[in-house]
N, C-alpha and C positions, 0 to 999 in steps of 0.2 A: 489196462496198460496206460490210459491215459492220465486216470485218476495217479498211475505210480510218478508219472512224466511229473501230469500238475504237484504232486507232493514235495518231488527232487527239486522243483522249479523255485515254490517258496520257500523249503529248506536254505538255499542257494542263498535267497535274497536276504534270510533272515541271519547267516551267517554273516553276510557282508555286510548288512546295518551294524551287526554285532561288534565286528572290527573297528568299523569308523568309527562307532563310539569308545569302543578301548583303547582303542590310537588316541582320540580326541582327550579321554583323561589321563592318560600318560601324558600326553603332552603338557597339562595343566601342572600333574604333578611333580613332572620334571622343573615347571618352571614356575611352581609355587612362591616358592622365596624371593622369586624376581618381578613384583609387582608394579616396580617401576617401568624396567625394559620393557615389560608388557604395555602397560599405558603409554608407551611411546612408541609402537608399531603402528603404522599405518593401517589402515583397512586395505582392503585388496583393490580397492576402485582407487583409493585415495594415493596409493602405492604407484599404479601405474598411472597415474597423472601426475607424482612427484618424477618419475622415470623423465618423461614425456616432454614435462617443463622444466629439464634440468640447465641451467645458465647460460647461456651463450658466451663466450671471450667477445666483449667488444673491446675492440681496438684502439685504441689512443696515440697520439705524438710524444715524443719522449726522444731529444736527444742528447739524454746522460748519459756518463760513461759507470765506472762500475758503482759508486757509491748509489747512485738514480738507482741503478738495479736492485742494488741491495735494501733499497728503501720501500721500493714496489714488490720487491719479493720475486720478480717475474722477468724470466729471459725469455726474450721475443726472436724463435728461429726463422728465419724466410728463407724458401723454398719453392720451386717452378710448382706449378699442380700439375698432378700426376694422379697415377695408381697408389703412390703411398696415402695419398690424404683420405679417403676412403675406406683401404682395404692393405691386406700386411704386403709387405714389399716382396717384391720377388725374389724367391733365395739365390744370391747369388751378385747381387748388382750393391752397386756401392753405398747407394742411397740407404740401403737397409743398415749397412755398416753405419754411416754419417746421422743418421737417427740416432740409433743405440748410442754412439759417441757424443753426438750433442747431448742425450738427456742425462747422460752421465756427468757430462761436464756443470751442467745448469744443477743438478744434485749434488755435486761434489762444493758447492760455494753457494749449497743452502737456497736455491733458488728456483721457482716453477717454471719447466719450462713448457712453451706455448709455440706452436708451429702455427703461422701466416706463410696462406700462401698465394701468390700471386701467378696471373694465366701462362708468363712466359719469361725465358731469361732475362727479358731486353726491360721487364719490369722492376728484376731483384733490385739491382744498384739504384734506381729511383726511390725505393720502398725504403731502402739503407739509410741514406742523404737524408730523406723527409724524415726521418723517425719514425717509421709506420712498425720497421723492426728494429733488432738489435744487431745480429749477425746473420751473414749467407752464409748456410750452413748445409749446402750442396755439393753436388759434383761441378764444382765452378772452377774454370779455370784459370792460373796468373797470369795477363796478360799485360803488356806494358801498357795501352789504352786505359784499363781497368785500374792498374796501379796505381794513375795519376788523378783517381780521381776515390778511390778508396784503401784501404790499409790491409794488406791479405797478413793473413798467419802463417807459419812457417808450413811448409809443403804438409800432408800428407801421404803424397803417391805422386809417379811421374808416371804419367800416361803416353803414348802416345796416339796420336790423330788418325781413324785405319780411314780410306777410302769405301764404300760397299757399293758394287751395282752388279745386275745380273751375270750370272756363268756368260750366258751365250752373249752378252753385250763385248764382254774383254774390258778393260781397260787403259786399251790404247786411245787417244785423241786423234779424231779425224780432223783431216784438216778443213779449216774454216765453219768447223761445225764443234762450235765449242759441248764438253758433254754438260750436261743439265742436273747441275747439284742442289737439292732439295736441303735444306737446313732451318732447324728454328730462329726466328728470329731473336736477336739478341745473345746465339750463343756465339762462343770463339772459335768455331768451324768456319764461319764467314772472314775470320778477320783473315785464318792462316790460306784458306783459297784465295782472297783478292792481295796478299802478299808473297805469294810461292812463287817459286821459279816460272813457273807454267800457268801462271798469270789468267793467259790469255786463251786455256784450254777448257776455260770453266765457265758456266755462267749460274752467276749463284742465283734462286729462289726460293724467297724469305718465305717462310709458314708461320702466319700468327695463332694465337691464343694455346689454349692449352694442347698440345700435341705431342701424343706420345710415343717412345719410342716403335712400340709395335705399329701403329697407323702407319708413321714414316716409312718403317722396312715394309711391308705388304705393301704399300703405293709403289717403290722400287720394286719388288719381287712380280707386282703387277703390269710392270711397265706403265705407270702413270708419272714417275720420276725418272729418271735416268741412272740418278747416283743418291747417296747420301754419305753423311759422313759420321762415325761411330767413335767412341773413345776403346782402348784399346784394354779397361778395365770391364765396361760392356760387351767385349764382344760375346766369353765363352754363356753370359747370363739370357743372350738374344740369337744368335746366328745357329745354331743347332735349329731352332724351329722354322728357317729357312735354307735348305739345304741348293735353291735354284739361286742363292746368294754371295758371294765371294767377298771378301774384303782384302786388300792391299796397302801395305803402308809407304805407297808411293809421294804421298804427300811430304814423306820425312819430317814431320813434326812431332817435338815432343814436349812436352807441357807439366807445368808445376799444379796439381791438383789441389787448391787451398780453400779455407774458407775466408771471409772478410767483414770487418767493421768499419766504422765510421772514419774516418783519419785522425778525430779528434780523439777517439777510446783507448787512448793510450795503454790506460789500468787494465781494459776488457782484455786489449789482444796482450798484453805481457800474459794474462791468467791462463789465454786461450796457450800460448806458445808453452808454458810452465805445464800445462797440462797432457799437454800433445808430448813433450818431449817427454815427462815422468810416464806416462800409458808405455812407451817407445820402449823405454828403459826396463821396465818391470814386467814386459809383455813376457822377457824369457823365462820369468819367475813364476810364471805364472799356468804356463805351457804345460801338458801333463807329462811327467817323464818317466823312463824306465824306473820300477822300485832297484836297487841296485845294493848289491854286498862288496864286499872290500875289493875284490879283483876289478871289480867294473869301474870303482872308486879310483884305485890306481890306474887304470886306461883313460881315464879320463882326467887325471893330474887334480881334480878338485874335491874337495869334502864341502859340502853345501848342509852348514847346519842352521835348523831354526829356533829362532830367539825370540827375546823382544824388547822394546825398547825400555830397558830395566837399568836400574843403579847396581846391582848387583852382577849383571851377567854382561852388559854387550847398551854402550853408550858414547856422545859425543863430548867430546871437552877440546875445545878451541882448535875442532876440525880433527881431530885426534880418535880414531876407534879405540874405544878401552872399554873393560869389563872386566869379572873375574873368569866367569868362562872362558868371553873370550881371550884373554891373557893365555889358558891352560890349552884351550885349543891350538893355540897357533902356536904353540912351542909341540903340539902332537902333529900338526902339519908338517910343520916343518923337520919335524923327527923325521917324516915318511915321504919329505917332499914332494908333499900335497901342498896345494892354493888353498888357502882357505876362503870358502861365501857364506857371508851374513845373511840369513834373509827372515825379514819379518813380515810376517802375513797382517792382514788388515787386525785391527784388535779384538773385533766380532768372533775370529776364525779359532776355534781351538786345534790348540800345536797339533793333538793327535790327530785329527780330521787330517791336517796340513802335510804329515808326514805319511799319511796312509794313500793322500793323493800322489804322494810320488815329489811334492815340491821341496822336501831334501831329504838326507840322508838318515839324521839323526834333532832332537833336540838336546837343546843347552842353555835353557832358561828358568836357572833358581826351580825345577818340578821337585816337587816329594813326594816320594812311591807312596802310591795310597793307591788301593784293594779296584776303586771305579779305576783309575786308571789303566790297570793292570786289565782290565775287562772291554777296556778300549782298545787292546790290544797292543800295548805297549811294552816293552821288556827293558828295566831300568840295567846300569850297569850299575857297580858298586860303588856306596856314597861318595858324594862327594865332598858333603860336609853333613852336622849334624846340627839344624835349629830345636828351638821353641815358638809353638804360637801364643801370643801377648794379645792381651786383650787393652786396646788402647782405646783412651778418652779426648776430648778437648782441654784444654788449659786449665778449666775446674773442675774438670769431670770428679766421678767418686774418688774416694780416697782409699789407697792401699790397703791401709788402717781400720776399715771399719768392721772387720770379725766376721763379715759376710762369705758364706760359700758363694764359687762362681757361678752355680746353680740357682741362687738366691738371687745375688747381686744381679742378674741381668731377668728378673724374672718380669715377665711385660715388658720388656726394655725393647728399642729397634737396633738390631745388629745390623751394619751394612757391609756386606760382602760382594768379591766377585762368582758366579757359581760358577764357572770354569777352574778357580782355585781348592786346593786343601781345605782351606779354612771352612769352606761351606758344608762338606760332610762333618769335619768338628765339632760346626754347631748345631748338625744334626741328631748329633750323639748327645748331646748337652741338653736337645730337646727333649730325647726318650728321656735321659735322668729326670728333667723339671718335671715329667710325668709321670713317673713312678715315685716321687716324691711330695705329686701334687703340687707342685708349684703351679703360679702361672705360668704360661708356654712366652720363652722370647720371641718375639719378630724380626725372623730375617727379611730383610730389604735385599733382594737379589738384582742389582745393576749389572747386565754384560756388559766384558769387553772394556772394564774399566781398571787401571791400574794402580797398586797400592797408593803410590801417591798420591791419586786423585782421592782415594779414601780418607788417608789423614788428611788432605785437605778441608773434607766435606766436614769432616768431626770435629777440627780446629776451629771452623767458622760454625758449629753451631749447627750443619745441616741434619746431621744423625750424631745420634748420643754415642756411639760406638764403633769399631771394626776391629777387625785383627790384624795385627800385621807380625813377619817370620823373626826371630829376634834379630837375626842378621842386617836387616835392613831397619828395623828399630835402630841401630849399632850406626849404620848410616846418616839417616835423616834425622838423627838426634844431636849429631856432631854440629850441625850447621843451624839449626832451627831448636823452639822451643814451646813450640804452640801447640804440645798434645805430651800426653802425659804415658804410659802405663799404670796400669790399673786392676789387672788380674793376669793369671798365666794358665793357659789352657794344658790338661794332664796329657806327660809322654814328653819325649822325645821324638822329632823327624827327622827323616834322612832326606836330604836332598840328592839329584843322582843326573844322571843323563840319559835320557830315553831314544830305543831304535824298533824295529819290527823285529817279530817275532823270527821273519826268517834270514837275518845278517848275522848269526852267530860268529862271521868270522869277525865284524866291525865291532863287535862286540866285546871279544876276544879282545884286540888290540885295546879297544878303551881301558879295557878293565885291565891289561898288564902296563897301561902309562899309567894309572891312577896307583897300582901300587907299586909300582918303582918311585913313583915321586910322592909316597903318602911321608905328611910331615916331614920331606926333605928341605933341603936349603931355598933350590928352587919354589914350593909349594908355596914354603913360610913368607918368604919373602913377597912375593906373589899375596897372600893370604892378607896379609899386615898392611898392604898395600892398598888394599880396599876395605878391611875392617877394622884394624889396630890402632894404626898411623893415624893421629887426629888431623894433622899438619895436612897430610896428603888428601886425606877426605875432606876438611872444610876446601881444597883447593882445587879437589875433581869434581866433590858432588854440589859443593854451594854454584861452580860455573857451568855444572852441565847444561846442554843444551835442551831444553823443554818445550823450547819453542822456535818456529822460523820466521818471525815476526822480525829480527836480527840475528843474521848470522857471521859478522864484521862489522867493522869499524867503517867500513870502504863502501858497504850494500849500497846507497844511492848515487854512487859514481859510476859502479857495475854496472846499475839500472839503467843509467841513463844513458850508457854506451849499447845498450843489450836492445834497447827500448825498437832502433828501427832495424835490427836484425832478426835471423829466426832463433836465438837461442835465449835457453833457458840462465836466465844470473843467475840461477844456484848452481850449476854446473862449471859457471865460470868463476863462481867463488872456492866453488869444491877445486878446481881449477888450482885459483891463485894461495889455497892456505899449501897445496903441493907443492908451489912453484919459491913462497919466500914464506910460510907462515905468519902471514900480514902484517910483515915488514918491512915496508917503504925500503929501507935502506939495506936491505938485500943484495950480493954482489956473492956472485958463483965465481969456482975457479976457472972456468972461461971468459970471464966477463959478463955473464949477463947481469944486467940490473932493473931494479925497483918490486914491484909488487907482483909483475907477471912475468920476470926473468925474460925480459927481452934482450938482443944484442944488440948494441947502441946502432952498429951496421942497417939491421933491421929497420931501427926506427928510422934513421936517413932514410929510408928508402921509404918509410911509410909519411914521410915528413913532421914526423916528431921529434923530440928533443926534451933532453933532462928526466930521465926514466925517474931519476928518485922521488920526482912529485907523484904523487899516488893517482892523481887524474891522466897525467901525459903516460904514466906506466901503462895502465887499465886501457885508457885509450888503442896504446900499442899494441896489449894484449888482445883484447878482443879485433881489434883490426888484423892481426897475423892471423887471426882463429879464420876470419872471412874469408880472406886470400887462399890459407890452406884449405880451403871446405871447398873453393873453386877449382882447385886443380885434381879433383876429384869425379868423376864419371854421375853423370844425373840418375841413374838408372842403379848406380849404387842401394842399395836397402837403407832408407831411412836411421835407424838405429844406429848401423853399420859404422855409417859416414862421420857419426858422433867420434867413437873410436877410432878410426881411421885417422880423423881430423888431429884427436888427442896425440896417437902416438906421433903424430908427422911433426905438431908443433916439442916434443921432446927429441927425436931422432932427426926429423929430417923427411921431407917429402921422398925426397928419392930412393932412401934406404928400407920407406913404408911400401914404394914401389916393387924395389927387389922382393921383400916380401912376398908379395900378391903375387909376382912371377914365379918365384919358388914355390910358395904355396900352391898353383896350378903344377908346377912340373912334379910335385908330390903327391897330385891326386886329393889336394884338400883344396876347400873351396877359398877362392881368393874374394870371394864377398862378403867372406863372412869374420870377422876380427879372431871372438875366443875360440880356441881350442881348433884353428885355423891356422889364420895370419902370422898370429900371435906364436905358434908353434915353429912358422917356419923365418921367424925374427931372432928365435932362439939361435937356430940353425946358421946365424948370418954371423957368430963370431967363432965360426970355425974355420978352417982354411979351405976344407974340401968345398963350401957350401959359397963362403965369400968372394974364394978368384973370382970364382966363374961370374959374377954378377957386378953389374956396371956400377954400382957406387961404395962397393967391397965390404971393407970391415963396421961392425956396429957393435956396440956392446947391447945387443939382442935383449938382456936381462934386465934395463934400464926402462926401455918402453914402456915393454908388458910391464911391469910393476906398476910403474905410471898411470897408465890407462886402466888396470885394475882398482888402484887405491884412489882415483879419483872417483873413477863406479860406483866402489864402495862408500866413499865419503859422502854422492849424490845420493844415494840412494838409503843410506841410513840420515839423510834431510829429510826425504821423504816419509821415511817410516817415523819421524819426530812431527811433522806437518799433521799426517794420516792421523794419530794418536792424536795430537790436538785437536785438530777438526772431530774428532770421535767423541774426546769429554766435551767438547763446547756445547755437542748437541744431547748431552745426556742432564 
């Protein structure tokens, strides 16, 4: 028995040597051909002492504004030390949010970013000043102390100040025994106790160095504090794990939650304010939402289709939304009096992913049914046009002429494609033929997320010898420019079409009966010639489209400079002012307003301005009635919200924005919320039954909403031209 034991025993052993050496030459011969990689692995000691001695951030002085950053590569966040610096935030508290959004931001403009942190609030704004960082990028609050001596960014969140001390204490004040408020030193809990009404009911006790919230609350819940004081974005993240604890927002304070730069970082905080408000704006785009068919589509008054920012489907031109889809779309909107929404997804995102999450309805971006798509799950409606794919060169490229099949001509050659398009299954197929024919195989160069233009460009200057593009848009960019040739034509014919889910047969339905009532109608044609026929038309849409928001006016640094010590974004006041006189100065409505932001001269008296037709005194006015209106607005409003709210008030009228809101509550729709809201019960204010009854009576309801739509849409197709720039810059 034992000798059977000892046999099983070596057996055992001998199998397991056996493995680790078959593991071990797998492993070689997996990674045979990579002799390099290999010589460039560490050993396993040498490994964990590169771990071990990985670089420390040493810190330096620097106070540049953004150019300094963008030279050093490196955004420097300052922050109280805490639990975050160590270990991941707690689900639920703001600071987790304000991380994720600072590192996003310092990514979005190309830059690393680096958390410094310092032991307590009363440190941040010293750390600021010296240049130890860049931005407080905390739960910091706007205070007017703080304002006078650093630059905050536009809110984002209105907290208010809770009270917390034990159940059984209450928070009544006794008299001449003020209660005992524990607070960190340096935050603005001190400031609003030693200026409250009840002054005299407090006595505050500063706690230095790093101290955290939970210390604080357990000292209270211990009775070693009396009271402390909590922001009222804190509470549901902390107060459940003390249930012998109470908070009250008897203090009545409530507070702008911002972040802060230097006074001088002019550049930093516009980027920061530009950034915040773009997040704000696209956050609803982004939201997962119902998948939805035609009925749900009509309850909801909008068709939300996805695009992109293309010459052919859905572009800007001097503030102007144009495209060929978009064109076709919005006469099927408005067939069915639907809104229509543009929305482009970052250029990484393929439309099907986009549409499968529910972020719209349908696409309508120049797609051609093609077999993978169809496997993504995608169900085209019928064409909507029929191209060719072109095989295009740079300025010398090969010659038409030279008797070569297209299987020859690109044989070893570098194709650069996008592989989210057509064209890359194309040249997939071109590949099997070079190999059933022996050719050399082509090199596809597969770049995401990049758009044909960017390809001709790359081929014109030389970077790849090649790309395809659809004839139609050849038809385009060939009208205006001359820096790339064609050179071959890919076999077949493609349908271009419009794509939805599998399960909208009825949106489907409808597409496919507007496309053939209006196939080669008067409408269509017209439409059609407009963006591919018409030379006149297209050197004057596509040579000035917008490519970029480097300029978006003539006006941009008078914008700026008015924008510069407020919270809002200049692209939104330019989106603004191309709806208000299409940026022209000399502007004059049939009410009287005038200059560049259709002010009423009334107004400007009052703002103390004068001569609206100067483009500075206009803007000035402009953005000065934006402020005004934004104040007579509830703080506690939703961020976003208050955007739109602000817009319709300066078109309509504060008061009329008011009735609104109050209608909208008496309808059971939320009066916080603008679209498919507010906006619904604005409509309702140029009827009689809806108007008597309301204190500043009739409006023409249909003028707002438009308004405040097409300037969303005007803002936010900036964005999606920005987004897209920033995308090729880094490719």
């Amino acid at each position: 028995m034992q000798r059977r034991l000892l046999f099983i025993f070596l057996l055992l052993i001998s199998l397991f040597l056996l493995l680790g050496c078959e593991q071990r030459q797998a492993s070689v011969d997996d990674t045979a051909d990579t002799d390099l990689a290999i010589s460039q692995q560490p050993a396993p000691n040498q490994r964990q002492t590169q771990l071990v001695e990985a670089p420390v951030f040493e810190n330096y002085v620097d106070l540049g504004d953004m150019p300094a950053l963008k030279e050093r590569g490196v955004l420097r966040l300052l922050a109280p030390r805490g639990p975050q610096e160590g270990s991941l935030p707690r689900i639920g508290l703001p600071m987790s949010e304000w991380r994720e959004l600072a590192e996003k931001f310092a990514h979005s403009r190309g830059l690393q970013p680096q958390w410094v942190y310092v032991d307590n609030f009363a440190q941040l704004i010293p750390a600021l000043i010296e240049g130890r960082g860049d931005v407080i990028a905390s739960n910091f609050s706007r205070t007017q102390e703080r304002k006078a001596v650093v630059s905050f960014t536009r809110p984002l969140q209105f907290v208010s100040e809770l009270l917390v001390t034990r159940r059984d204490n209450g928070l009544q004040p006794v008299p001449n025994r003020p209660l005992q408020v524990a607070v960190r030193r340096g935050s603005a809990f001190a400031e609003t106790l030693i200026h409250s009404e009840d002054a005299q009911n407090y006595k505050v006790t500063y706690l230095d160095g790093p101290v955290e919230h939970e210390e604080l609350l357990t000292a209270v819940a211990e009775g070693r504090y009396q009271a402390t004081v909590i922001d009222s974005n804190q509470v549901d993240a902390f107060l459940p794990a003390y249930p012998q604890l109470i908070s009250s927002s008897k203090l009545n304070s409530e507070r702008a939650i911002a972040w802060a730069v230097r006074r001088d970082s002019v550049a930093l905080r516009r980027e920061l304010n530009e950034f915040f408000t773009a997040e704000l704006v696209l956050a609803s785009q982004k939201r997962e939402q119902a998948l939805r068919d035609w009925q749900e589509i009509l309850e909801s008054g909008t068709l939300r289709v996805l695009t992109r920012n293309h010459p052919a489907s859905y572009f800007i031109w001097r503030g102007e939304l144009m495209g060929f889809d978009y064109d076709l779309l919005k006469k099927f909107a408005r067939d069915h009096k639907l809104r229509l929404s543009m929305i482009v997804p970052d250029p990484d995102m393929d439309l099907a992913d986009a549409l499968q999450a529910g972020m719209g309805d349908m696409i309508a971006a120049s797609l051609t049914i093609t077999e993978g798509r169809r496997q993504q799950g995608l169900v085209f409606s019928r064409p909507v046009m029929a191209v060719k794919e072109l095989l295009v060169a740079g300025p010398q490229g090969a010659s038409e002429n030279n008797n070569l099949t297209l299987e020859e001509l690109l044989a070893g050659q570098i194709v650069a494609v996008n592989p989210q398009t057509s064209y890359h299954d194309s040249l997939v197929k071109l590949l099997q033929k070079q190999h059933a024919q022996e050719l050399l195989p082509l090199q596809i160069k597969r770049i995401e997320g990049v758009t044909t233009e960017f390809l001709i460009d790359s081929v014109a200057s030389g970077a790849f010898p090649y790309t395809v593009v659809d004839s139609h848009l050849v038809a385009i960019e060939s009208t205006y420019r001359n820096d790339f040739r064609v050179v071959g034509e890919l076999p077949g014919d493609r349908d271009i079409a419009w794509g939805v889910r599998a399960k909208q047969p009825v949106l489907l339905e409808h597409l496919n009966t507007f496309l053939e009532k209006h196939n080669r109608d008067l409408f269509f044609n017209v439409t059609y010639n407009k963006y591919f026929k018409e030379q006149k038309r297209i050197l004057k849409h596509q040579g000035q489209r917008l490519r970029s928001t480097d300029v978006l006016s003539p006006f941009d640094p008078i914008v700026q400079k008015y924008t510069q010590n407020t919270d809002r974004d200049w692209r939104m006041v330019v989106a603004q002012m191309y709806q208000e006189s299409q940026f022209n100065p000399q502007a004059r409505s049939f009410a009287g307003a005038q200059g560049l932001m259709q002010v009423l001269p009334r107004t400007a008296r009052q703002l103390g301005i004068g001569n609206l037709y100067d483009p500075e005194n206009g803007i000035r006015a402009g953005v000065s009635y934006l402020d005004w209106l934004d104040d007579r607005f509830p703080q506690n409003l939703p961020l976003d919200q208050k955007i739109y709210f602000t817009l319709a008030s300066y078109n309509a009228g504060h008061g009329h924005v008011r009735d609104a809101r109050n209608l909208a509550q008496r309808l059971e729709l939320d009066p916080n919320q603008w679209f498919g809201h507010v906006e619904e019960a604005m409509l309702l204010l140029s009827q009689p039954e809806y108007y008597r009854s309301s204190r500043f009576g009739y409006v023409r309801g249909r003028e707002p909403v438009n308004y405040v739509r097409e300037i969303r849409d005007r803002y936010i197709g900036y964005l999606g031209v920005e987004r897209n720039q920033h995308y090729m810059d880094t490719q």
